[in-house]
FILO-176765 format. One record per atom (N, C-alpha, C): residue number from 1; atom name; x, y, z. Coordinates in steps of 0.2 Angstrom, whole numbers. Atoms other than C-alpha are relative to their C-alpha. Example, Ala and Ser with C-alpha at 12.3 -4.5 7.8 and 13.67 -1.06 7.14 Angstrom:
2
+-----+------+-------+-------+-------+
: seq : atom :    c1 :    c2 :    c3 :
+-----+------+-------+-------+-------+
:   1 :    N :     4 :    -6 :     0 :
:   1 :   CA :    62 :   -22 :    39 :
:   1 :    C :     4 :     6 :     0 :
:   2 :    N :    -4 :    -6 :    -1 :
:   2 :   CA :    68 :    -5 :    36 :
:   2 :    C :    -4 :     5 :     3 :
+-----+------+-------+-------+-------+
***
This chain:
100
+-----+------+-------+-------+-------+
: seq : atom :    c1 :    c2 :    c3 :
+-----+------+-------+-------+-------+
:   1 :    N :    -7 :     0 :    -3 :
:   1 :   CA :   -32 :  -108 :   -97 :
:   1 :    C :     0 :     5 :     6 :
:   2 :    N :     0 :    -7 :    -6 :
:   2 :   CA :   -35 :   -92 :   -87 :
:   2 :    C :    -3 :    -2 :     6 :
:   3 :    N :     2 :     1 :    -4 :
:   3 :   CA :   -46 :  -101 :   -77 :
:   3 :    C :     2 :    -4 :     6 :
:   4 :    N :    -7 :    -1 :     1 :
:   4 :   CA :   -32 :  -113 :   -75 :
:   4 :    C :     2 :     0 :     7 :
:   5 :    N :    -7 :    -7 :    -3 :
:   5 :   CA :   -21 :  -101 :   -68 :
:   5 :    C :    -3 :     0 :     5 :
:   6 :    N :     2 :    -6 :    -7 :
:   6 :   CA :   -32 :   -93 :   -55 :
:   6 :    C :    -2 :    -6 :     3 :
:   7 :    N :     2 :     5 :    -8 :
:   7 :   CA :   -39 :  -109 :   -46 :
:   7 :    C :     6 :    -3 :     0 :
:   8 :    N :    -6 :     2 :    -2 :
:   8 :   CA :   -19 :  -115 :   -47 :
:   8 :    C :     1 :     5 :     7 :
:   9 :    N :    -2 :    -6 :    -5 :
:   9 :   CA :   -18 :   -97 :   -37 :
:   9 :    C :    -3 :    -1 :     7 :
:  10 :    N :     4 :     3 :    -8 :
:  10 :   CA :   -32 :  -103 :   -24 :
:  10 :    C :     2 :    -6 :     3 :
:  11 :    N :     0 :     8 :    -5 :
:  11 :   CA :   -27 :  -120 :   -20 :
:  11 :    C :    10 :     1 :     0 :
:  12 :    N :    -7 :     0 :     0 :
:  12 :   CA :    -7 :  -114 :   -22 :
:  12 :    C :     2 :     0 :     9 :
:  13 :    N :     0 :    -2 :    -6 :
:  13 :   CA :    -8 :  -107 :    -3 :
:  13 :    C :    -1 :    -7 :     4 :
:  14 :    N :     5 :     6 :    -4 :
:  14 :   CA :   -19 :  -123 :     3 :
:  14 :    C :     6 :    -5 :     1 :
:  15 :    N :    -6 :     7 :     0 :
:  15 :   CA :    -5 :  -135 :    -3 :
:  15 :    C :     6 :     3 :     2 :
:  16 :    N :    -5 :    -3 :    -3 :
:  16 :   CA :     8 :  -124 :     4 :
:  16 :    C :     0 :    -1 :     8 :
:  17 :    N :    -1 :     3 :    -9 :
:  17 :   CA :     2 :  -126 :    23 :
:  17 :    C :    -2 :    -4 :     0 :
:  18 :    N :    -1 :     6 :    -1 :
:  18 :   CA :    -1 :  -142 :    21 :
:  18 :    C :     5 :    -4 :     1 :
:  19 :    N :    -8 :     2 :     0 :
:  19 :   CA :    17 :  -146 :    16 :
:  19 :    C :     3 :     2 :     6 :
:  20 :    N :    -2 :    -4 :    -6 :
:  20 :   CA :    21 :  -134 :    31 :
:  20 :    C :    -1 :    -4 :     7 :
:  21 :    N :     3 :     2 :    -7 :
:  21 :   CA :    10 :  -144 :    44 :
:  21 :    C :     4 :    -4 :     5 :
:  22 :    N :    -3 :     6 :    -5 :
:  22 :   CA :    19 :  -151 :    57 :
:  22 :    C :    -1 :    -7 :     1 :
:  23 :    N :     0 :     6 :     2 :
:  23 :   CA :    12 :  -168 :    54 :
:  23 :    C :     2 :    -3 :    -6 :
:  24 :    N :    -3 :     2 :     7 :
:  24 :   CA :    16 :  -169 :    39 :
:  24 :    C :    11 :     0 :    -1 :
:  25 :    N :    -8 :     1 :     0 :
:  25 :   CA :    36 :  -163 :    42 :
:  25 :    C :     2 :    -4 :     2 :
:  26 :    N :    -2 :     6 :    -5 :
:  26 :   CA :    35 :  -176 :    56 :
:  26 :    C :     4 :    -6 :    -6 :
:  27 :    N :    -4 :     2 :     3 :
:  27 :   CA :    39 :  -186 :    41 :
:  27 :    C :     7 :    -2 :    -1 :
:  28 :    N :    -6 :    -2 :     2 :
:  28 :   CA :    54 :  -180 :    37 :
:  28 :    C :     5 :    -1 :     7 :
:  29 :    N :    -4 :    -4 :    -3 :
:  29 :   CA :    61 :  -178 :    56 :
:  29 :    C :     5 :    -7 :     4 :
:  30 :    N :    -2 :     6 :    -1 :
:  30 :   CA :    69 :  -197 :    59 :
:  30 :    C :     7 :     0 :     0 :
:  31 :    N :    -9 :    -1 :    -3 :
:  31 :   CA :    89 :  -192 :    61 :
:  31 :    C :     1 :    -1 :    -7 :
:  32 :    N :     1 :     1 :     5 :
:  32 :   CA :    92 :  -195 :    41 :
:  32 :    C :     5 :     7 :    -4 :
:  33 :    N :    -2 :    -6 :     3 :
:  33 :   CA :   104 :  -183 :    33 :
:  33 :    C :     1 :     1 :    -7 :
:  34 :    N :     0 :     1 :     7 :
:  34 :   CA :   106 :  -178 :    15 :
:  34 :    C :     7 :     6 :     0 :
:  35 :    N :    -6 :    -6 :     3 :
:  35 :   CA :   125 :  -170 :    11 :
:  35 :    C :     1 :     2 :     8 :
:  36 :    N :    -2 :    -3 :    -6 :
:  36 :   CA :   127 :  -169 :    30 :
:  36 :    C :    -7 :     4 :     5 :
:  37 :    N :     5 :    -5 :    -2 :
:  37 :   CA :   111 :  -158 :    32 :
:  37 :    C :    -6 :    -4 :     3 :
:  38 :    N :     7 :     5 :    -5 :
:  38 :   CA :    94 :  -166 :    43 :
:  38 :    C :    -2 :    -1 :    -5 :
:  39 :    N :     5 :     0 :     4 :
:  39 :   CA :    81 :  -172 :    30 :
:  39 :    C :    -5 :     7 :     0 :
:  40 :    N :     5 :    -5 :     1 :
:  40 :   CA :    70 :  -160 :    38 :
:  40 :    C :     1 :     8 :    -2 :
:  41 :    N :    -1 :    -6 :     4 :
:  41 :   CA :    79 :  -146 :    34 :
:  41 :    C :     2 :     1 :    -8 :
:  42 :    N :     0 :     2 :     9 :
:  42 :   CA :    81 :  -152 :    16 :
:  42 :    C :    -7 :     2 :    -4 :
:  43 :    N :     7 :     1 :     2 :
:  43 :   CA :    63 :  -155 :    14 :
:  43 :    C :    -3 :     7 :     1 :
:  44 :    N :     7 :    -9 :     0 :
:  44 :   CA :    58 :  -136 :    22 :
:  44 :    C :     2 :     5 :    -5 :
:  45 :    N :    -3 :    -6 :     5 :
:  45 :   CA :    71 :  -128 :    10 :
:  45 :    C :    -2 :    -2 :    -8 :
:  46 :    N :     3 :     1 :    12 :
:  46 :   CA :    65 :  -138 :    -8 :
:  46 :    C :    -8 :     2 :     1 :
:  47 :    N :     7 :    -1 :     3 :
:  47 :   CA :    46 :  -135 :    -2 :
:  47 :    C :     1 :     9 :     1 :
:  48 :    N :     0 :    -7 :     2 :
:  48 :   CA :    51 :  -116 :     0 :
:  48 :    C :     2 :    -1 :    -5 :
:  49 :    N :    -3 :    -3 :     7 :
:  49 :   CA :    60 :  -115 :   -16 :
:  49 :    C :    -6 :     0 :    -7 :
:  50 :    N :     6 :     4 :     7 :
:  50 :   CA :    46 :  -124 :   -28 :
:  50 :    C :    -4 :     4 :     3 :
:  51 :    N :     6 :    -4 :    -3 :
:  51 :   CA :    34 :  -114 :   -16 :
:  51 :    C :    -1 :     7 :    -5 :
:  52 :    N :    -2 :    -6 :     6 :
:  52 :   CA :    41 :   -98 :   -25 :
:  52 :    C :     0 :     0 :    -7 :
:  53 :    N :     0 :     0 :     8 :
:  53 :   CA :    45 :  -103 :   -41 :
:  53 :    C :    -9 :    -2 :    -2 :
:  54 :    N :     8 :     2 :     1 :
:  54 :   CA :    27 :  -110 :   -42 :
:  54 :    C :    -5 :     5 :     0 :
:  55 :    N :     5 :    -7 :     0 :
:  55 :   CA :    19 :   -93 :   -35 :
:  55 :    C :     4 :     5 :    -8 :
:  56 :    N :    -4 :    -3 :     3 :
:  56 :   CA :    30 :   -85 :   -47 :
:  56 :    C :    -4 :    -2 :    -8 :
:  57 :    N :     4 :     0 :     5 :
:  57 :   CA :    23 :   -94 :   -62 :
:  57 :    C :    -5 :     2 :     0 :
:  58 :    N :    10 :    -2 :    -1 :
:  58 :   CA :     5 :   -92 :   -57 :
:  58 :    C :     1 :     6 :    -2 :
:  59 :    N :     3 :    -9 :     0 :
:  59 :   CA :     7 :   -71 :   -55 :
:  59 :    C :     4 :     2 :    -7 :
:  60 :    N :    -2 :    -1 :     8 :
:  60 :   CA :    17 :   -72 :   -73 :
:  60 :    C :    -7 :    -1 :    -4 :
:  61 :    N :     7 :     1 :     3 :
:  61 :   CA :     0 :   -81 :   -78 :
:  61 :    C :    -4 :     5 :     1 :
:  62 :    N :     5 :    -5 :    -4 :
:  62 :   CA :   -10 :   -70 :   -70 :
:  62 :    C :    -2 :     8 :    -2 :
:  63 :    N :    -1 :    -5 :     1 :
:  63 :   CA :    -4 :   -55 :   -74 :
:  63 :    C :    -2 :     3 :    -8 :
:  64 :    N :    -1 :     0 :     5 :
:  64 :   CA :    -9 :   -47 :   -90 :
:  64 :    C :     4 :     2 :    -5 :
:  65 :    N :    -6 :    -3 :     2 :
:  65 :   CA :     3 :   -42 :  -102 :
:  65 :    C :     0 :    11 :    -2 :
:  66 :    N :     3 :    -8 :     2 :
:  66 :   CA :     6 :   -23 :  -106 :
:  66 :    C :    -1 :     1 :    -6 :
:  67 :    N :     1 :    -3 :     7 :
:  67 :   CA :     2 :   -14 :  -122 :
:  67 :    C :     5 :     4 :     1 :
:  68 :    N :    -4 :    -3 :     1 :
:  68 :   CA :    19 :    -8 :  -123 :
:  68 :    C :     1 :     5 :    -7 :
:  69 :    N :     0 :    -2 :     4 :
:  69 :   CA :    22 :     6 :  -136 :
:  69 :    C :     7 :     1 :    -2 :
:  70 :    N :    -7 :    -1 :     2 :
:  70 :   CA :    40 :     8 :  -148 :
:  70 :    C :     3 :     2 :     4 :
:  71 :    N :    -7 :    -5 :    -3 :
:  71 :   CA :    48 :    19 :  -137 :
:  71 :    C :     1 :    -4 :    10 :
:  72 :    N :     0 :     4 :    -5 :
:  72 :   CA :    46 :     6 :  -122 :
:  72 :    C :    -5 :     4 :     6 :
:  73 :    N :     7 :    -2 :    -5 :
:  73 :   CA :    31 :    17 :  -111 :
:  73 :    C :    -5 :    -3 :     0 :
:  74 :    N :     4 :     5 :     2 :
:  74 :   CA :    16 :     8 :  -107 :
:  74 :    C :    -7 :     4 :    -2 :
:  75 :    N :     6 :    -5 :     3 :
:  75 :   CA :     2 :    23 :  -111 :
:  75 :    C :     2 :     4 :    -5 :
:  76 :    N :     0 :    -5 :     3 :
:  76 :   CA :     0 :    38 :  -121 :
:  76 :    C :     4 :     6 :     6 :
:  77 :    N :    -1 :    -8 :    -3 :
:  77 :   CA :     5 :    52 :  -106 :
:  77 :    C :     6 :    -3 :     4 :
:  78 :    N :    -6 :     5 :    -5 :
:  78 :   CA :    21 :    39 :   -99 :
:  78 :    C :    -2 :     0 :     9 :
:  79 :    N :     2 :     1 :    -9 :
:  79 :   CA :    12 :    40 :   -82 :
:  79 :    C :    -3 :    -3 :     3 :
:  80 :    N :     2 :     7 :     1 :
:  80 :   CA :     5 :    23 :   -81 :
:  80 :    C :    -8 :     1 :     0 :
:  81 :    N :     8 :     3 :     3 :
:  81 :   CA :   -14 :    27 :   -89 :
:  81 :    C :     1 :     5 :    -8 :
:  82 :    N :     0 :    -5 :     7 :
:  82 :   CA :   -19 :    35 :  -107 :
:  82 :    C :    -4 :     4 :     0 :
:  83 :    N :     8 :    -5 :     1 :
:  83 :   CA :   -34 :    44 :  -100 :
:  83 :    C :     3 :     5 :     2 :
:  84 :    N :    -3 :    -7 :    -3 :
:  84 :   CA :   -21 :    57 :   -94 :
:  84 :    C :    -2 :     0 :     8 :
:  85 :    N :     2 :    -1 :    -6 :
:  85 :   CA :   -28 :    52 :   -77 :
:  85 :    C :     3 :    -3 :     3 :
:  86 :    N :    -6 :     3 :    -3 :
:  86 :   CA :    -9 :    46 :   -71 :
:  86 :    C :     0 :     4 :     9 :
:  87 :    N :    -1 :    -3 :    -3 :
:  87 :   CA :    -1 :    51 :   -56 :
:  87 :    C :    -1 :     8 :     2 :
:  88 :    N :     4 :    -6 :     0 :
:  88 :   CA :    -5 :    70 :   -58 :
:  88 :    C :    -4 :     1 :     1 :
:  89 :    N :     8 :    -3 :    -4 :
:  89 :   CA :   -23 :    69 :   -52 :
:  89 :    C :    -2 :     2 :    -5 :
:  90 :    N :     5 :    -3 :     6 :
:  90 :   CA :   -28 :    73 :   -72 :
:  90 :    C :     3 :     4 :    -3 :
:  91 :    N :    -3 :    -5 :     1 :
:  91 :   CA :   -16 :    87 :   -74 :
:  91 :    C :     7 :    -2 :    -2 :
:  92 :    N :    -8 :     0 :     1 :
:  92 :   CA :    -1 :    86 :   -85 :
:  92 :    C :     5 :     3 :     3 :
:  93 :    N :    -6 :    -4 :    -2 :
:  93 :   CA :    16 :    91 :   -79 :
:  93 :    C :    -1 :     9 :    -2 :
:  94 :    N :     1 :    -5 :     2 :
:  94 :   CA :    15 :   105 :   -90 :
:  94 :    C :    -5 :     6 :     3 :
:  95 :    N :     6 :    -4 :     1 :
:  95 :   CA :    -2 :   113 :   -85 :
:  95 :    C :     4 :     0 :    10 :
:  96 :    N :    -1 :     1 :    -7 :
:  96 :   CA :     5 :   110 :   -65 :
:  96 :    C :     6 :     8 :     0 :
:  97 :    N :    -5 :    -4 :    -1 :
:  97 :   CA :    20 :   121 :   -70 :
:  97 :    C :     0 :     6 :    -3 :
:  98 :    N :     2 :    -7 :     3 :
:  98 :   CA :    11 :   135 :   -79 :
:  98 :    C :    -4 :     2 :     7 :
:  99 :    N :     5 :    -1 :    -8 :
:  99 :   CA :    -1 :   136 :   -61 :
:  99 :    C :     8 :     6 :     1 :
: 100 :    N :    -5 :    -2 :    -3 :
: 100 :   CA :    12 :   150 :   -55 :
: 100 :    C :     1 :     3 :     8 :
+-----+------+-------+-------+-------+
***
């Protein structure tokens, strides 16, 4: 399934500017309105919106999930690693604010 996922993620972009290509909108650009509005600017605003919601799925796929612990932190030292090697550069809060 992951693998899936990730060639959705290569070929999402491709089929993105293709929809995009000017010969292809040519399509759409025939005087033709929907609700009042052009065709073509109907057609550029649903392939944006599926474009998102589409990349949106994929980076949900994609992403892995966290190893969330009871108290909603995602490590041991809440500074988003468990080897202590967070944002600090290795050095807990503590050990920075005994440095005097």
């Amino acid at each position: 399934m992951k693998r899936r996922v990730r060639d959705g993620a290569i070929i999402l972009p491709i089929i993105a500017a293709v929809l995009f290509a000017p010969p292809f909108l040519q399509a759409f650009d025939f005087g033709a309105s929907v609700f009042g509005l052009p065709l073509l600017l109907v057609a550029l605003t649903f392939y944006w919106v599926v474009g998102i919601l589409l990349t949106a799925f994929v980076s949900r796929k994609l992403v892995p999930e966290l190893d969330l612990d009871s108290d909603g932190s995602d490590s041991a030292d809440g500074m988003g690693r468990a080897d202590g090697m967070g944002r600090a550069g290795g050095m807990g809060g503590a050990d920075r604010r005994d440095r005097g």
